[in-house]
DSSP file (Angstrom, degrees, kcal/mol; ACC not computed):
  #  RESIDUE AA STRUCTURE BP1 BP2  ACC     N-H-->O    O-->H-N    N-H-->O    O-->H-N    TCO  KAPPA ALPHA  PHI   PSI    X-CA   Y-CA   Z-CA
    1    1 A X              0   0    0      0, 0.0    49,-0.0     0, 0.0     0, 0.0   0.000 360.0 360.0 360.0 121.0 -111.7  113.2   77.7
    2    2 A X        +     0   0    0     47,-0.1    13,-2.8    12,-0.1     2,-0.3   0.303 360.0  75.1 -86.2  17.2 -108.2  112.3   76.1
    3    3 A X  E     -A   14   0A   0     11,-0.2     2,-0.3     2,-0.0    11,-0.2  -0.986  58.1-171.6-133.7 141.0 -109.9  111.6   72.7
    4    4 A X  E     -A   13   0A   0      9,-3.3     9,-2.0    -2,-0.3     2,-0.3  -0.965  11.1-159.2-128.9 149.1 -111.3  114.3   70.0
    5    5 A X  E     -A   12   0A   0     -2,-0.3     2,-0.6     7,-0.2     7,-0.2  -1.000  10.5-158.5-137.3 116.4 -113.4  112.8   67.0
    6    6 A X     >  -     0   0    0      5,-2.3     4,-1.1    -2,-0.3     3,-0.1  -0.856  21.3-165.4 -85.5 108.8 -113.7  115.3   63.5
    7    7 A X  T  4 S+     0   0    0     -2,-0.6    -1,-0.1     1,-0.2     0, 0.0   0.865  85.6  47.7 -61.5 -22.6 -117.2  113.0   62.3
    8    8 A X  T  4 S+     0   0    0      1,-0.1    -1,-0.2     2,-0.1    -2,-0.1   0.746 122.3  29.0 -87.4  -5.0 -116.9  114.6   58.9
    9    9 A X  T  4 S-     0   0    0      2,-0.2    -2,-0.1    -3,-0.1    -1,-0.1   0.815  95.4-128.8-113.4 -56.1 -112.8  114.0   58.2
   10   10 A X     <  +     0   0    0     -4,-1.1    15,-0.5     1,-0.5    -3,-0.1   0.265  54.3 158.4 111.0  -4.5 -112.7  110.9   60.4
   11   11 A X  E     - B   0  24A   0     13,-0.2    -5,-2.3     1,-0.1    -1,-0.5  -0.547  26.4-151.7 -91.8 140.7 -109.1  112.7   62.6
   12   12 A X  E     -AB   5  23A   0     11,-1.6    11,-0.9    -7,-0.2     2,-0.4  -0.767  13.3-160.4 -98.7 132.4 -108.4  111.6   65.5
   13   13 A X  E     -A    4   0A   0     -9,-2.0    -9,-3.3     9,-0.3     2,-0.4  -0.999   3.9-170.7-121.5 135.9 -106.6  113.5   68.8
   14   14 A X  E     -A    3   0A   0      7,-0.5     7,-3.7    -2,-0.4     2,-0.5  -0.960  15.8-174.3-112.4 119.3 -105.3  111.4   71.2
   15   15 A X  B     +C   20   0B   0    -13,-2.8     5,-0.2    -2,-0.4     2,-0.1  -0.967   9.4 162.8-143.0 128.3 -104.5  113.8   73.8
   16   16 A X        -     0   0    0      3,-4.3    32,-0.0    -2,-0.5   -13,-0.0  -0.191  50.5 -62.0-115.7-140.7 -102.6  112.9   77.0
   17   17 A X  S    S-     0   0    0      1,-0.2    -1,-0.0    -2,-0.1     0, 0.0   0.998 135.2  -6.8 -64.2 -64.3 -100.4  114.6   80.3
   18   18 A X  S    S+     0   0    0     -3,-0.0     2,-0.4     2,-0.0    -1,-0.2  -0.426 125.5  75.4-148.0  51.2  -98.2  115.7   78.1
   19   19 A X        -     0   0    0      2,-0.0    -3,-4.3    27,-0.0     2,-0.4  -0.978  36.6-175.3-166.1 134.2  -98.9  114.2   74.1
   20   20 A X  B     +C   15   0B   0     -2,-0.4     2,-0.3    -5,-0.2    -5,-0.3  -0.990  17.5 173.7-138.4 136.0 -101.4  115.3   71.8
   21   21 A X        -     0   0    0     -7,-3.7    -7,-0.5    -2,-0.4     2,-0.3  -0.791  13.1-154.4-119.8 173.9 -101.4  113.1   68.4
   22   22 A X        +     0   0    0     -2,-0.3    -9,-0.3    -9,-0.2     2,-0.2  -0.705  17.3 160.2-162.6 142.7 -103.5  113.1   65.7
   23   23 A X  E     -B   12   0A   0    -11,-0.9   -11,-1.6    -2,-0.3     2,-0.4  -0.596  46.3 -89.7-138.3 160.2 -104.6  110.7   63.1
   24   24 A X  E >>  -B   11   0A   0    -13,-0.3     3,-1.4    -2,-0.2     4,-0.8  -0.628  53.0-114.4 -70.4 138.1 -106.7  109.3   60.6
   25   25 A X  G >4 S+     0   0    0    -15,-0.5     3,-2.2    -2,-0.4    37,-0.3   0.934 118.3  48.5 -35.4 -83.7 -109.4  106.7   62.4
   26   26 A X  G 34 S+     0   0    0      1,-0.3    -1,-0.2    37,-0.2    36,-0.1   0.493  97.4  63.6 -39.2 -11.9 -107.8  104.0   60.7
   27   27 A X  G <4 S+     0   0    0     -3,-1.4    17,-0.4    36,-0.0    -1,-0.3   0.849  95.6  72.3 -80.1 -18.9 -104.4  104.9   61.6
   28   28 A X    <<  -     0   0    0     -3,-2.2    36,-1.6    -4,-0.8     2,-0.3  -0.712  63.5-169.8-112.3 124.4 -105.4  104.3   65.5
   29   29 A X  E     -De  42  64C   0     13,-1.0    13,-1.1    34,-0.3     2,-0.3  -0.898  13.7-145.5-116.9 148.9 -105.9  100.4   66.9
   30   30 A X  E     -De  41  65C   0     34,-0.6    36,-1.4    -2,-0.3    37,-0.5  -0.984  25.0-178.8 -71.7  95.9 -107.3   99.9   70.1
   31   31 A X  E     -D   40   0C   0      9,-0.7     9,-2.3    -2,-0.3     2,-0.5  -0.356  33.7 -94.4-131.2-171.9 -106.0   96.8   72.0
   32   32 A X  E     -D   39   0C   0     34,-0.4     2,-0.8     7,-0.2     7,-0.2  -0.888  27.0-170.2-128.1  78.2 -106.4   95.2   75.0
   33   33 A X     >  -     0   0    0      5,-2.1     4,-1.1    -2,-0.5     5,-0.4  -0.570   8.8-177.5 -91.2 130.0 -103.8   96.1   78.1
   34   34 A X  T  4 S+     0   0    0     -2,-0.8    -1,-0.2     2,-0.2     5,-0.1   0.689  77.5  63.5 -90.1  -6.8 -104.6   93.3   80.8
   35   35 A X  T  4 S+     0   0    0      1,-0.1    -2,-0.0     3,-0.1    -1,-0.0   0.847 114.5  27.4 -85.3 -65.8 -102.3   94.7   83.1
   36   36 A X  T  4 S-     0   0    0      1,-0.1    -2,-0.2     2,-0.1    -1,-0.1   0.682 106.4-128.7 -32.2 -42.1 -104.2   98.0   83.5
   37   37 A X  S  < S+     0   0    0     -4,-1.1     2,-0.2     1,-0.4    -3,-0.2   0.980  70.5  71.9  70.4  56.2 -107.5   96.2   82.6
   38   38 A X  S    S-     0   0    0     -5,-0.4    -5,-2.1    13,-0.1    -1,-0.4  -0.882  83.6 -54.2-155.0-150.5 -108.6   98.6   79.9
   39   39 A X  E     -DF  32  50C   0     11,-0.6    11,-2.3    -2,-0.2    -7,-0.2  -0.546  32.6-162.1 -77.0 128.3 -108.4  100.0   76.5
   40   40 A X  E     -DF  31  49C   0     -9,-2.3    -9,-0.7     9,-0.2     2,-0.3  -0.767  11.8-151.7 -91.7 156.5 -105.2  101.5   74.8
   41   41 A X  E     -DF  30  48C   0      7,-1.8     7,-2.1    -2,-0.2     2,-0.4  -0.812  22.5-163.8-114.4 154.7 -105.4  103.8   71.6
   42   42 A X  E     +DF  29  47C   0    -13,-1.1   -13,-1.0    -2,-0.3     2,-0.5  -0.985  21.5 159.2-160.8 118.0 -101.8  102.9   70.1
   43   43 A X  E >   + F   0  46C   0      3,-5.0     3,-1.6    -2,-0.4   -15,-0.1  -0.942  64.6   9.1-152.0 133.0 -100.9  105.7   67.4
   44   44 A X  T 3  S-     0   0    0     -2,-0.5    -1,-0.1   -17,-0.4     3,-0.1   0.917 129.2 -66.7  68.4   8.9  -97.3  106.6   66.2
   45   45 A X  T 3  S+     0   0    0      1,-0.2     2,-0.4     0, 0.0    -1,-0.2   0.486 116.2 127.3  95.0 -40.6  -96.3  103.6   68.0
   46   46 A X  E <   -F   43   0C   0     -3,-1.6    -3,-5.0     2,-0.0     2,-0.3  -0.781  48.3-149.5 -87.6 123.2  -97.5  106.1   71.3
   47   47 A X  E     +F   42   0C   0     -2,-0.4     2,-0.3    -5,-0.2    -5,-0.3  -0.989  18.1 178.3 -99.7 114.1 -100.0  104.5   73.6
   48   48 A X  E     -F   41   0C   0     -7,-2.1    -7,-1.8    -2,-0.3     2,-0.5  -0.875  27.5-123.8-137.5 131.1 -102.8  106.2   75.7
   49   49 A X  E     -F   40   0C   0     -2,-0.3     2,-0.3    -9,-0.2    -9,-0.2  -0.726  33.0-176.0 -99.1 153.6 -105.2  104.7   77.8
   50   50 A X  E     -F   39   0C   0    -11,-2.3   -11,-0.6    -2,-0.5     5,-0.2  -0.981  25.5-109.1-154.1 120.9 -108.5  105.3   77.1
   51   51 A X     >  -     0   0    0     -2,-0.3     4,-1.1     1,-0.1    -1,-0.2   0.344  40.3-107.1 -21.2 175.0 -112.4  104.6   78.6
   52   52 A X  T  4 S+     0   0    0      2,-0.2     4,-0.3     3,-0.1    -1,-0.1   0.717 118.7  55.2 -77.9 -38.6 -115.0  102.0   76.6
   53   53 A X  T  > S+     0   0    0      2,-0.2     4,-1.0     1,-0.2     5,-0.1   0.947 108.3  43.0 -82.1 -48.3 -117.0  104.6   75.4
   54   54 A X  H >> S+     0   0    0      1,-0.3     4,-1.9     2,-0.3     3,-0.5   0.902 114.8  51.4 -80.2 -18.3 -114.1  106.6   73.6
   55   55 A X  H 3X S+     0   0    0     -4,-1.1     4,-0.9     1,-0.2    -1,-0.3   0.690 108.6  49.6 -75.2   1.7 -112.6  103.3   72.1
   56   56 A X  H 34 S+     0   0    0     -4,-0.3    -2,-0.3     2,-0.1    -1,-0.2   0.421 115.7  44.6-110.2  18.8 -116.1  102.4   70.8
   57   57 A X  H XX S+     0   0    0     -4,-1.0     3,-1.6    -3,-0.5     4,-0.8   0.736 111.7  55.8 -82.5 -59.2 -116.1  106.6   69.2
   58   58 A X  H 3<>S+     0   0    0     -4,-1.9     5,-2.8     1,-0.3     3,-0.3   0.744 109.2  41.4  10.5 -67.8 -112.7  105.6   68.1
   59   59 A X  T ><5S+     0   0    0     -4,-0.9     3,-1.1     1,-0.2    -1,-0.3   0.770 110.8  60.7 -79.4 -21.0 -114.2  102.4   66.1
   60   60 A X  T <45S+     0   0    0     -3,-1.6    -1,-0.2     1,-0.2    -2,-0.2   0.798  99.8  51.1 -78.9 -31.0 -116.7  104.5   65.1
   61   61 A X  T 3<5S-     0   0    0     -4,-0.8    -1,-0.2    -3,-0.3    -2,-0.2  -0.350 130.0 -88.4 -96.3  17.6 -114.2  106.8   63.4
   62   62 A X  T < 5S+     0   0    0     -3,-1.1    -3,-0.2   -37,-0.3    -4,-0.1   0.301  81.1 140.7  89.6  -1.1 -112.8  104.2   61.7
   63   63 A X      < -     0   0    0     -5,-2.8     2,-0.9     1,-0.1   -34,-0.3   0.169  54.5 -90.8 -60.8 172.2 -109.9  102.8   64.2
   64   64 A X  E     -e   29   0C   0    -36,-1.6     2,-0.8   -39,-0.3   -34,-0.6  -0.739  23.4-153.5-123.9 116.2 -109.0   99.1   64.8
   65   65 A X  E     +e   30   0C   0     -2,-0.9   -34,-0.1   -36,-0.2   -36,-0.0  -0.556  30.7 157.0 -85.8 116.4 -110.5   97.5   67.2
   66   66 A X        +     0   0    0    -36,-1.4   -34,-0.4    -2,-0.8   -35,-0.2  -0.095  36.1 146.4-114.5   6.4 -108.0   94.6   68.3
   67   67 A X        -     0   0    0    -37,-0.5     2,-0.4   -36,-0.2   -36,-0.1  -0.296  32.5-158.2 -45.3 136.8 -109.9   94.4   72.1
   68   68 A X        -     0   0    0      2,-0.0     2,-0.5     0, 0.0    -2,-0.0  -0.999  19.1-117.4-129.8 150.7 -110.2   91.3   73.8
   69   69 A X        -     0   0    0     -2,-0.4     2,-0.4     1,-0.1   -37,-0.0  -0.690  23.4-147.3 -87.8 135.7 -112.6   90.7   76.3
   70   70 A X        -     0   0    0     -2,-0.5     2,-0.4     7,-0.0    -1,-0.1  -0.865  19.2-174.7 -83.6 108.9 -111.1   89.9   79.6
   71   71 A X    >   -     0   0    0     -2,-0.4     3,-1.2     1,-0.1     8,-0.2  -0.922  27.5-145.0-115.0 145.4 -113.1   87.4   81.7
   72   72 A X  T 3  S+     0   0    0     -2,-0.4     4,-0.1     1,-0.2    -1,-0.1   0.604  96.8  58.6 -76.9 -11.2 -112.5   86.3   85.2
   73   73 A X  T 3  S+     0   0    0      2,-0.1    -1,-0.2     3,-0.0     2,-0.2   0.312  84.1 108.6 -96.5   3.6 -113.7   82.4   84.8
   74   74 A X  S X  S-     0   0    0     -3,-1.2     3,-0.9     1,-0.1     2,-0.3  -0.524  82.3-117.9 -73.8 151.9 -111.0   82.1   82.0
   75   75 A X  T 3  S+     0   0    0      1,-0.3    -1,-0.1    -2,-0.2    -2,-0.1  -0.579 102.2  24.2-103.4 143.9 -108.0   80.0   83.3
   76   76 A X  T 3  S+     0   0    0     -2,-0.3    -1,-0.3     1,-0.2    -4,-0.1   0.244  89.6 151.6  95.1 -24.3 -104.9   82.3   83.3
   77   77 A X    <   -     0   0    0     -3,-0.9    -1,-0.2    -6,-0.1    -5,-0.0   0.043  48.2-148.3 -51.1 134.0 -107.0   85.6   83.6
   78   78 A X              0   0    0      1,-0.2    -1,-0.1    -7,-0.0    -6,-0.1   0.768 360.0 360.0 -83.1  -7.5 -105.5   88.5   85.2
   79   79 A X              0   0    0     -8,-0.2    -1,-0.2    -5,-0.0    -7,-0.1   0.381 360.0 360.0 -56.2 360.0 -109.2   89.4   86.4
């Protein structure tokens, strides 16, 4: 799991191959990569992709969720 969540401080680790970050909830949005066709955590500027479950711990922990849902009967869709 590339994400650690403190419930009582609200800090975040973003931890990748070779990056470990760590944040305030609120410092971390969560967006929407369509080429990869899931969630990035975007901290420092530093971008890690990251399951559904740990961007919705993420939001939980105060982050900003800036997701958009990708559907496949939208015209243009990379789906």
């Amino acid at each position: 799991m590339p994400i650690e969540v403190d419930p009582t401080t609200r800090r975040c680790t973003l931890i990748g191959d070779e990056l470990r970050l760590e944040g305030a909830g609120p410092d971390i949005e969560i967006v929407t990569d369509e080429q990869l066709r899931m969630s990035v955590a975007i901290l420092a500027g530093q971008r890690l992709p990251i399951t559904e479950a740990e961007a919705d711990a993420l939001t939980v922990a105060g982050a900003v969720d800036s997701r958009r849902h990708l559907k496949s009967s939208a015209p243009g869709s990379v789906i």
